[in-house]
C-alpha positions as CSV (number, residue, x, y, z in Angstrom):
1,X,148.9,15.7,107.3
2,X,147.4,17.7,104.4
3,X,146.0,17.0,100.8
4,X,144.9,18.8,97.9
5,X,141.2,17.5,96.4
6,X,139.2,17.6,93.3
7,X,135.9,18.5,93.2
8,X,134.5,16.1,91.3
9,X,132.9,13.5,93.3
10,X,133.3,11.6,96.8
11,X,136.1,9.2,96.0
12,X,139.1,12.1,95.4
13,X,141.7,10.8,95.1
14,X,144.8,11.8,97.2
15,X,147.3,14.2,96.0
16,X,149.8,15.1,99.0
17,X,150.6,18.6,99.7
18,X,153.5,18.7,102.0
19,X,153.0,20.9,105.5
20,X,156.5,22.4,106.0
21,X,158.2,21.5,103.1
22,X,161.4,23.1,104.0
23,X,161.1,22.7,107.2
24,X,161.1,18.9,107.0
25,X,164.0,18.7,104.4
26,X,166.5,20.8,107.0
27,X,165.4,18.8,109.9
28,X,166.5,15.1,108.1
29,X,169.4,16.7,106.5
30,X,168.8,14.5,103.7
31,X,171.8,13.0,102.3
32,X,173.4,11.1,99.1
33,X,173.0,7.1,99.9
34,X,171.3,7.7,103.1
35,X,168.2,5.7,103.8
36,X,164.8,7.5,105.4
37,X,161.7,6.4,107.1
38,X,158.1,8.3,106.1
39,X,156.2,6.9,108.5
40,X,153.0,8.2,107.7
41,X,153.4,8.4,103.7
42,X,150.0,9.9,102.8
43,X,149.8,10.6,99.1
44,X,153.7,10.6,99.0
45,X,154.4,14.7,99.1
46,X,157.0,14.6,101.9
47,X,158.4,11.0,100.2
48,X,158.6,13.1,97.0
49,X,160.8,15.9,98.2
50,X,163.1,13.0,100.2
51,X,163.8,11.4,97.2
52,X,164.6,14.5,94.8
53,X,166.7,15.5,97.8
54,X,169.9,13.8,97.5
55,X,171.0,10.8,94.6
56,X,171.0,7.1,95.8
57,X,168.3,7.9,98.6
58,X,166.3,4.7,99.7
59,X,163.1,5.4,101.4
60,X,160.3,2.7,103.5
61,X,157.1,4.0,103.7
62,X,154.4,3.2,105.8
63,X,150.9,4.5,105.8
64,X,147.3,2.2,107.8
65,X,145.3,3.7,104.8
66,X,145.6,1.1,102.2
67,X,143.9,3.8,99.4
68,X,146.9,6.5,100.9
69,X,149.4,3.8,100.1
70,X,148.0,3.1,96.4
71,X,148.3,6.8,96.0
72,X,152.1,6.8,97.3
73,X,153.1,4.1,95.3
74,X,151.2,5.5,92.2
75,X,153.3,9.1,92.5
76,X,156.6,7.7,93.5
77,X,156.8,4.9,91.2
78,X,159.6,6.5,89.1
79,X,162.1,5.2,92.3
80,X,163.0,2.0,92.0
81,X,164.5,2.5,96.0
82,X,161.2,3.4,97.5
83,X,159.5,0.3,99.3
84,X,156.1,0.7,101.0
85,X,154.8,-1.2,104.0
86,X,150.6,-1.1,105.0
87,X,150.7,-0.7,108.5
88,X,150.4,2.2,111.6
89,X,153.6,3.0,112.6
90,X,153.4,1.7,115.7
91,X,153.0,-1.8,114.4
92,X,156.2,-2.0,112.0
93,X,158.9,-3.8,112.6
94,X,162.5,-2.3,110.3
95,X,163.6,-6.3,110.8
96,X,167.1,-4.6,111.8
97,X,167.0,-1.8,109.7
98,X,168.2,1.6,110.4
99,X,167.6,5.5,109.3
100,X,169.1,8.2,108.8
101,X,165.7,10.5,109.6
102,X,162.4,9.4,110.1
103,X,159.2,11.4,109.4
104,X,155.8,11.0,110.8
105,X,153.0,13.4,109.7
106,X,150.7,12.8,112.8
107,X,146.4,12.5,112.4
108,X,143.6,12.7,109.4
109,X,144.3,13.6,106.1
110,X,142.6,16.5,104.1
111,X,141.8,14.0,101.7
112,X,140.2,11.3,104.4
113,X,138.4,14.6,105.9
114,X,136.9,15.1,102.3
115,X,135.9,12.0,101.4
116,X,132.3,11.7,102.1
117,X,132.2,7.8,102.9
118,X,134.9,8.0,105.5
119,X,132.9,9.5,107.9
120,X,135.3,11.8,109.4
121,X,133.8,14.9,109.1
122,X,130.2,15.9,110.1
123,X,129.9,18.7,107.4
124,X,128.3,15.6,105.4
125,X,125.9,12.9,105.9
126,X,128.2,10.1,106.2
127,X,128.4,6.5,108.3
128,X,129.6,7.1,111.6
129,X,133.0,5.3,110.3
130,X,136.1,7.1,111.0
131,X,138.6,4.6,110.1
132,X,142.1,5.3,109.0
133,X,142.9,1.8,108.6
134,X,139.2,0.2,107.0
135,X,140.4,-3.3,107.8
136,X,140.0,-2.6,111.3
137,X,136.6,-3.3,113.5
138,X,136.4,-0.8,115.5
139,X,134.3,2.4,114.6
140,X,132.7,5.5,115.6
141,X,129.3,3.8,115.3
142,X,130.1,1.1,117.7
143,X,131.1,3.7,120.6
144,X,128.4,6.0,120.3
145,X,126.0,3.1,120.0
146,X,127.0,0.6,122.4
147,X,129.7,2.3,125.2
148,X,128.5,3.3,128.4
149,X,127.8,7.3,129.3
150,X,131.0,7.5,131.6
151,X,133.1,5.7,128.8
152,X,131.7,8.1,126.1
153,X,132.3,11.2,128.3
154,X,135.8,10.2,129.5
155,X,136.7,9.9,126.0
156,X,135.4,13.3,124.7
157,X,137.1,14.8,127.9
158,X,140.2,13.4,127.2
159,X,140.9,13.7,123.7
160,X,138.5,16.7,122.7
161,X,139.0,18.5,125.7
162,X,135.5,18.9,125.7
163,X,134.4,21.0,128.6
164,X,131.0,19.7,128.2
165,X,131.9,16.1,127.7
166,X,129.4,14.8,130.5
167,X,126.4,16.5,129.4
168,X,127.5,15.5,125.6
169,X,127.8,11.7,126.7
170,X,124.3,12.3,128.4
171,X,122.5,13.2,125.4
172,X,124.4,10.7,123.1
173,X,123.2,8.0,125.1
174,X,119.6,9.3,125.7
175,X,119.4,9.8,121.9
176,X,120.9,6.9,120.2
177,X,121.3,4.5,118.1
178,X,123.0,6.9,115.7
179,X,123.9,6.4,112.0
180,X,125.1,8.9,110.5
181,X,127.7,12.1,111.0
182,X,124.9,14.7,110.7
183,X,122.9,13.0,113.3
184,X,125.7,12.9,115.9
185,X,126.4,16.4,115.1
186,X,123.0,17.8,115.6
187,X,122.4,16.1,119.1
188,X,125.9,17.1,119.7
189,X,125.1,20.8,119.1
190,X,122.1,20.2,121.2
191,X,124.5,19.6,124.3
192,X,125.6,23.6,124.2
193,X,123.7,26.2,125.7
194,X,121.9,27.7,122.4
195,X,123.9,31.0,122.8
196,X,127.0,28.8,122.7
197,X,126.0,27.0,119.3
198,X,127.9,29.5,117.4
199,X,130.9,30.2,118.2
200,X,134.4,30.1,116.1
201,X,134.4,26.0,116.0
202,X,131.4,23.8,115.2
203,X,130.3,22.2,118.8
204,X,130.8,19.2,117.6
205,X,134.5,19.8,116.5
206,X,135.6,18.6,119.8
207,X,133.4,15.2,120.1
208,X,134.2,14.3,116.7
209,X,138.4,15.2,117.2
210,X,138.1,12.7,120.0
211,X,135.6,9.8,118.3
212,X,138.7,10.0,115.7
213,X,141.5,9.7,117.9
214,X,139.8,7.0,120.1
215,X,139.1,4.8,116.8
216,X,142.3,4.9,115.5
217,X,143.9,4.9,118.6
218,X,145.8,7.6,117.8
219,X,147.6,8.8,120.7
220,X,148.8,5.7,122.0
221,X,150.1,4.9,118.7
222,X,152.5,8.2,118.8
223,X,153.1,7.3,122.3
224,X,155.1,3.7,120.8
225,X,156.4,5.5,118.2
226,X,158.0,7.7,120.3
227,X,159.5,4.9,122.3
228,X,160.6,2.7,119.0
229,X,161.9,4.9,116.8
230,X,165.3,6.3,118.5
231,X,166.5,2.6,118.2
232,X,165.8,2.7,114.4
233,X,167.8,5.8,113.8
234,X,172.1,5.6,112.6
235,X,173.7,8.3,115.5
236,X,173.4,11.5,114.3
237,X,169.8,10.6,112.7
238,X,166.7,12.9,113.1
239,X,163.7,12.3,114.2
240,X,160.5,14.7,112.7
241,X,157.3,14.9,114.2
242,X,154.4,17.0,112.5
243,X,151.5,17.4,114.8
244,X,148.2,19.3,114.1
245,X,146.8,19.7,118.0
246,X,148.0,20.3,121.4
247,X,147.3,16.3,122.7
248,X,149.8,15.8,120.4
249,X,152.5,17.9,120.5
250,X,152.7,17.9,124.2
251,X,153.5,14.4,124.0
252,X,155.8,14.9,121.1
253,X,157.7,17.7,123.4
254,X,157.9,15.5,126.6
255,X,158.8,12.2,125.0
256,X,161.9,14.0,123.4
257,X,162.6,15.8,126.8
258,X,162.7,12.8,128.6
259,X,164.5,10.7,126.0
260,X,167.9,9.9,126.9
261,X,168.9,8.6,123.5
262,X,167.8,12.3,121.5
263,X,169.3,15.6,121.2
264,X,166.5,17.8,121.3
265,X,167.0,20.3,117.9
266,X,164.2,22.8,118.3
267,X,163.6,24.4,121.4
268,X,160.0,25.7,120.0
269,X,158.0,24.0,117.6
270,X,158.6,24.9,113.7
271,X,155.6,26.3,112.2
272,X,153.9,27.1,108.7
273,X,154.8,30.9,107.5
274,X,152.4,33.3,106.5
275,X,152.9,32.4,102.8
276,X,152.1,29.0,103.3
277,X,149.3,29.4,105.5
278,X,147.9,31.4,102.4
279,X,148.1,29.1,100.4
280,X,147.0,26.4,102.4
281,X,145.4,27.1,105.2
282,X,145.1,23.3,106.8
283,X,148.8,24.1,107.2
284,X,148.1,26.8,110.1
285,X,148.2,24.7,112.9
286,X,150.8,22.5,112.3
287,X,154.0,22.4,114.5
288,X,157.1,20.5,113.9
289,X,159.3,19.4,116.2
290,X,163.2,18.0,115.5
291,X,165.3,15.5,117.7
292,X,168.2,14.1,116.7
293,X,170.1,10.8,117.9
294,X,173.0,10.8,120.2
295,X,176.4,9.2,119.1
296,X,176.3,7.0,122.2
């Protein structure tokens, strides 16, 4: 998922500019009366285009973040046939419901990364947050602070595939308590060999990927997704997945291999073209992948 941001200030507001744009529209096939799901609504771009798409469209959208949601309604208000729903997607319930496509934009928001507060990103000071959904307990503070070294290091390992993720854990214990982003980056970058410290990525890329993913439980939420949503689609609905890293498109791919219910529509993952990665660049490693649901 990806968003536009002003400059003026830590609380930017989101303003959703849709990854794949086309893409997404010719995967759901969006048509006249037909109803769609956007499971992960963000600041409403993908929503946006669903809507203009086709007359009589109704659309449920779903977003953990409640200032995404706020956003969403705030852009999309002009459609009396778009409901909204605060919750991860793994959560909701369509109470008998179905769809003709559902969307889900998968992981952190530009906007969420940008925001100072959130803690996200260690390119500011921030609390050691990381919290898509804020009424939530669970934060990056509390497992750097108070997991044990193996816990920490099997967490970096598996969802940063961090090479280093033992000698990481190590120091993170050795060094704590931690407060703040910047802290946890430094000691982080401390980890690496010093001729290591600057390579392409930040060394802390990695740890701070997987502090996000464990917070928000990310993976496991795709996981039920994955598992729900071909039971909330009409035959002949698609399902869209937009992922931004390999953890998650692998699963994406096998769960729609293995999936007796789906058609699988894209051999290869869709991705962003070189005009869009020019004019926004966050859009570079996303991959779309298209399923569609079998008649019986």
């Amino acid at each position: 998922m990806t968003e536009e941001t002003s400059e003026s200030g830590t609380e930017r507001p989101f303003f959703h500019i849709p990854v794949l744009s086309q893409q997404v529209l010719s995967a759901l096939q969006v048509k006249a009366g037909g109803r769609y799901l956007d499971a992960t609504v963000g600041g409403g771009g993908h929503s946006e285009l669903i809507l203009k798409a086709a007359q009589d469209v109704e659309l449920v959208a779903l977003d953990q973040d409640p200032q995404a949601l706020a956003a969403a309604q705030a852009r999309l208000q002009a459609w009396d046939s778009a409901s909204f729903v605060h919750t991860n997607f793994s959560r909701y319930e369509p109470d008998g419901l179905k769809f003709d496509g559902i969307l889900a934009d998968i992981g952190v928001s530009s906007t969420q990364l940008d925001q100072d507060q959130r803690g996200f990103s260690f390119r500011q000071e921030a609390p050691l947050d990381m919290r898509m959904d804020s009424t939530q307990d669970l934060t990056a503070e509390e497992i750097v602070n108070y997991w044990d070294e193996k816990a920490i290091a099997d967490t970096i390992y598996e969802y940063g595939e961090e090479r280093l993720s033992r000698r990481i854990a190590r120091r993170i214990v050795d060094k704590r308590p931690f407060k703040t982003t910047t802290e946890l980056a430094w000691e982080v970058a401390g980890a690496y060999p010093a001729k290591a410290r600057h390579g392409r990525i930040h060394p802390a890329t990695r740890t701070f990927q997987a502090l996000r993913i464990a917070v928000n439980g990310e993976l496991d939420a795709l996981k039920t997704l994955l598992e729900k949503a071909p039971d909330w689609l009409n035959p002949g609905g698609r399902l869209a997945i937009i992922s931004f890293h390999s953890l998650e498109d692998r699963i994406v791919k096998y769960a729609y291999r293995g999936d007796e219910r789906l058609q699988i529509i894209t051999k290869k993952p869709l991705v962003a073209s070189e005009e869009e990665v020019k004019e926004n660049a966050r859009s570079r490693s996303a991959k779309l992948r298209i399923a569609e649901r079998k008649a019986t």
